[in-house]
N, C-alpha and C positions, 0 to 999 in steps of 0.2 A: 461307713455303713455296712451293713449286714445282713443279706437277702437268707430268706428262709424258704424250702421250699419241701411242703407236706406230704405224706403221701400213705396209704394203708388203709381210709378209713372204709364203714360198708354195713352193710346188714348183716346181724350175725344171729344164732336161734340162743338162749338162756344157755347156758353151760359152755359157749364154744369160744375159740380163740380169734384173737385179731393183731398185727403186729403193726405199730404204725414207725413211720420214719420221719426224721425233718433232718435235711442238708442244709449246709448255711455255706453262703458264698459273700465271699465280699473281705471286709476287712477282719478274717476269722482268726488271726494269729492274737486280738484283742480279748477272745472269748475267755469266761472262766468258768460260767458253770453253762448249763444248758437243761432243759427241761420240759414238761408239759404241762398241764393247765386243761380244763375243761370248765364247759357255761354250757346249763342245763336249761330248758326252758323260764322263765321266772324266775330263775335263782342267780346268783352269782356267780363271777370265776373263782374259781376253786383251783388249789394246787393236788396235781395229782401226784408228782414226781419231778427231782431233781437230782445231776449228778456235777459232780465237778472235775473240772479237769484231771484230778488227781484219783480219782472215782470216789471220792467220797457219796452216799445216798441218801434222800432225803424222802419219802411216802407220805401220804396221806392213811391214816388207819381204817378209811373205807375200802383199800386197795391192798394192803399186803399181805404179803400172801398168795395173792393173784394175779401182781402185775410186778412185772421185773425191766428198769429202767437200764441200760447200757448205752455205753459210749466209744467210739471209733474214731480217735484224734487225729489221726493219719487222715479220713476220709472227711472231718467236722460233721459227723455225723449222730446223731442220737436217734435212738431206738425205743421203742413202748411198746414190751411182749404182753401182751392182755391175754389172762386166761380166764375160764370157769366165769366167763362175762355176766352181770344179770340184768336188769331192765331198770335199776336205776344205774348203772355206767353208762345209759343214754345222755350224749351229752356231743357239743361242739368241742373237737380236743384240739388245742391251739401249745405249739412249741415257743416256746419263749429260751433264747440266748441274752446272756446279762455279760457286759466290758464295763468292766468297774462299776459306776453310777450308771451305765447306761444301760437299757434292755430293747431289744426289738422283737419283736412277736410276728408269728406266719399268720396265715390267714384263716388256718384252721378247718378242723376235717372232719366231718360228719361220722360217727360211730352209732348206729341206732343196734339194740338188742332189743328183738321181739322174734316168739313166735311167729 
């Protein structure tokens, strides 16, 4: 198993930055890629970003540009630098780590942008 654990999210005003983080503890020598995820009111989970072990990167085209996904193997750590935010990247952002067929997801972190 493989514990996740969130952290970044917050009220931010239309143009501003947010950096979020999800640690994974547990059986992380398993992990290959690691990533984010957001569920917007009424809508679905949606892929925001993904990187792989290797750093390979994966975006969503409502986000690049403006969001930049990195990784920290040493610490199993992934990162989500949100920039130039607007009010629909309001959303639940939830880190999801994938071990082959398997996937476990955090519990996700509140991002609201408004005035």
């Amino acid at each position: 198993q493989v514990q996740l654990e969130e952290s970044g999210g917050g009220l931010v005003q239309p143009g501003g930055s947010l950096r979020l983080s999800c640690a994974a503890s547990g059986s992380i020598f398993s992990i290959t890629s690691m990533g984010w995820y957001r569920q917007a009111p009424g809508k679905q989970r949606e892929l925001v970003a993904t990187i792989t072990t290797g750093g390979t990167t994966v975006y969503a085209d409502s986000v690049k540009g403006r969001f930049t996904i990195s990784r920290d193997n040493a610490k199993s750590t992934v990162y989500l630098q949100m920039n130039s935010l607007k009010a629909e990247d309001t959303a639940v952002y939830y880190c999801r780590v994938n071990r082959g067929l398997l996937s476990n997801w955090g519990q996700g972190t509140q991002v609201t942008v408004s005035s």
